[in-house]
C-alpha positions in Angstrom: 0.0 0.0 0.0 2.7 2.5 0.9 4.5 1.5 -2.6 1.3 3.1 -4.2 1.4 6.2 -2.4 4.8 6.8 -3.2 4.5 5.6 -6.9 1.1 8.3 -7.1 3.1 11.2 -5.1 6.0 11.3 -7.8 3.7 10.9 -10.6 1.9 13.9 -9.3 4.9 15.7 -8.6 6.0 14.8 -11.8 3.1 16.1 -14.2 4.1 19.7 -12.3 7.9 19.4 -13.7 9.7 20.1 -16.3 13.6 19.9 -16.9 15.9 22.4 -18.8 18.8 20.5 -19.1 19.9 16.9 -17.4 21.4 18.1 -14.0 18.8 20.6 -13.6 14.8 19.8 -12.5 12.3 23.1 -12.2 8.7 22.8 -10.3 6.2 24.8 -12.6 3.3 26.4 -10.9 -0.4 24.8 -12.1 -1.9 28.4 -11.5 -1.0 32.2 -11.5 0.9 33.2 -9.0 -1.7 35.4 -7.5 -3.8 35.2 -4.3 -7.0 34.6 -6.1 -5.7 32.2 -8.5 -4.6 30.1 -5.7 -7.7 30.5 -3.5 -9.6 29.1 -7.2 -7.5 26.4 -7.4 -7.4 25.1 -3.6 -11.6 25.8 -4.1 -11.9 23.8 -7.1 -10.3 20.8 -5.5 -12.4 21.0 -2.5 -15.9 21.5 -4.6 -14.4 18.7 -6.5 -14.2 16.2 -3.8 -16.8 17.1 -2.2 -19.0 16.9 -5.5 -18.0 13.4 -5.9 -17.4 12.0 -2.2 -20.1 14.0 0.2 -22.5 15.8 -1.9 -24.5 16.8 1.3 -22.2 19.4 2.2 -22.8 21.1 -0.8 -25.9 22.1 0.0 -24.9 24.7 3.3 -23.4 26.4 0.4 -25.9 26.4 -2.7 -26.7 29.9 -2.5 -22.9 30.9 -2.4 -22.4 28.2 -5.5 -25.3 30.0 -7.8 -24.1 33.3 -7.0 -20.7 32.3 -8.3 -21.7 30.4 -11.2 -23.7 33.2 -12.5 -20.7 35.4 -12.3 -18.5 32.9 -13.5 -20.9 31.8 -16.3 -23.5 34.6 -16.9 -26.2 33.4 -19.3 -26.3 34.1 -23.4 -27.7 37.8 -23.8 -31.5 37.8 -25.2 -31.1 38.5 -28.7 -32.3 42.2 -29.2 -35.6 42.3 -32.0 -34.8 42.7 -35.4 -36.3 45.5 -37.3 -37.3 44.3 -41.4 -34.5 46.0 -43.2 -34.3 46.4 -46.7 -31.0 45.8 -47.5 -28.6 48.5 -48.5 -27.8 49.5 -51.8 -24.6 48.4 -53.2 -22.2 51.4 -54.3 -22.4 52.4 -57.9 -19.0 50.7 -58.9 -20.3 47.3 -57.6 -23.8 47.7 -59.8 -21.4 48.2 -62.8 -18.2 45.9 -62.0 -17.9 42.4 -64.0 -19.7 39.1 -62.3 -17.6 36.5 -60.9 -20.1 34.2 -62.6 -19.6 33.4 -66.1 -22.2 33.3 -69.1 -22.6 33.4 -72.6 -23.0 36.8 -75.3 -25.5 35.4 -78.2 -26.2 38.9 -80.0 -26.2 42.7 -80.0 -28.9 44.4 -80.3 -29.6 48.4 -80.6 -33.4 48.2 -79.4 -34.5 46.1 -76.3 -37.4 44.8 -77.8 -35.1 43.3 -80.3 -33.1 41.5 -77.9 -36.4 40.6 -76.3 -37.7 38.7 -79.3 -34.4 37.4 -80.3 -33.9 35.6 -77.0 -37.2 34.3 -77.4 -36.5 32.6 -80.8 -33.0 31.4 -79.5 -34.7 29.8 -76.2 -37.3 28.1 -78.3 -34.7 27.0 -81.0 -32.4 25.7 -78.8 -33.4 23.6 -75.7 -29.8 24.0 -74.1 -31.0 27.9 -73.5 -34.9 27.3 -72.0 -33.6 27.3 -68.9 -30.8 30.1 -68.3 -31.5 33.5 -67.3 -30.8 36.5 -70.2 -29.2 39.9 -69.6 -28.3 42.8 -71.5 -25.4 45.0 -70.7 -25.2 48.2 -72.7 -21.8 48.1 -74.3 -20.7 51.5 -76.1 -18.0 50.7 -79.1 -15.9 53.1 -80.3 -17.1 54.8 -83.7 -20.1 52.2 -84.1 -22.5 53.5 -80.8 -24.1 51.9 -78.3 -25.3 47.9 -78.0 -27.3 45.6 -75.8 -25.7 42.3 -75.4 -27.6 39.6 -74.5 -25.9 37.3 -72.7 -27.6 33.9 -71.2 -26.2 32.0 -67.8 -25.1 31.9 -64.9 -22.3 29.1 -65.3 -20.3 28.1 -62.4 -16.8 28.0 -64.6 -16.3 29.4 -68.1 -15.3 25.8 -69.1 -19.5 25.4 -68.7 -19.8 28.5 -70.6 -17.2 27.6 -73.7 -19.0 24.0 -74.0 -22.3 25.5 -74.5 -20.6 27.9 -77.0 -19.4 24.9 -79.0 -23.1 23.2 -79.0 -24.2 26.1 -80.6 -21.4 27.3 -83.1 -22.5 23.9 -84.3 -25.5 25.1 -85.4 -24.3 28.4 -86.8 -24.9 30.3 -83.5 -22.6 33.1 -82.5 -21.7 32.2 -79.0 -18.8 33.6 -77.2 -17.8 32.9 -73.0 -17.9 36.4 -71.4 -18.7 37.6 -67.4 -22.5 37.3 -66.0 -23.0 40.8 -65.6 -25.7 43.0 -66.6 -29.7 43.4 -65.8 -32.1 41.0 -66.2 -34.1 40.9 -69.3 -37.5 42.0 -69.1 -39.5 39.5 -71.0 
């Protein structure tokens, strides 16, 4: 019996040290070295034991227990009530700065209910398009004026993009894989 009272003292002792170099052994402290660090720590072992081995004596103490705990471990704040918000309107260079998503141009167009009707025959030609969203983005070139794309999508990659482009140069379709941007075409 004594053997494993010794054997338990040094492993205790021994989870506290460390050593620096072979010749040399250093105790390291388990707490701050503060007054109330070490009145927690001498606490906590005694509410420890006495949680596990005489519950009863607990109870003297209960109110002094709750009052600590809620210090110790005050409850999650009530969440405050949230107004509806509309959300804020994004800066004007955002509105007008490429998509990260990718799509496809089909046409150009100078009136919008041009591009109107022409994604409406494109759609109904080709299947492949039924279910993609059209845009237009006004595009001004240089000595001709100023165009409406219309550009189909979204695509996760442009690799999604450029195959659909190859379905439909295969039918004689002018397809090329260009950024999602633009305004939703009123149909």
């Amino acid at each position: 019996m004594k053997r494993i009272a010794v054997t338990a003292s040094l492993l205790l002792v021994g989870g506290c040290m460390t050593t620096t170099d072979a010749n040399q052994i250093t105790l390291q402290p388990t707490v701050a070295p503060t007054q109330s660090a070490a009145l927690a720590e001498r606490t906590s072992v005694e509410l420890a034991h006495l949680a596990r081995f005489d519950p009863d004596r607990l109870a003297g103490v209960d109110a002094e227990l709750q009052a600590l705990a809620a210090v110790l471990f005050p409850p999650d704040p009530v969440p405050a009530e949230v107004e509806d918000v509309a959300p804020p309107t994004p800066p004007v260079d955002i509105m007008n700065a490429p998509s990260l998503r990718h799509g496809v141009h089909l046409a150009s167009y100078r009136i919008e209910d041009n591009a109107i009707s022409g994604w409406r025959e494109l759609a109904e030609a080709h299947t492949e398009l039924a279910a993609l969203e059209a845009r237009l983005e006004r595009r001004n070139i240089e000595g001709r004026g100023e165009f409406l794309r219309l550009k189909a999508g979204p695509f996760d990659t442009r690799r999604d993009a450029a195959a659909l482009c190859a379905s439909l140069r295969d039918h004689d379709i002018y397809c090329m894989p260009v950024d999602f941007s633009g305004r939703t075409l009123a149909e």
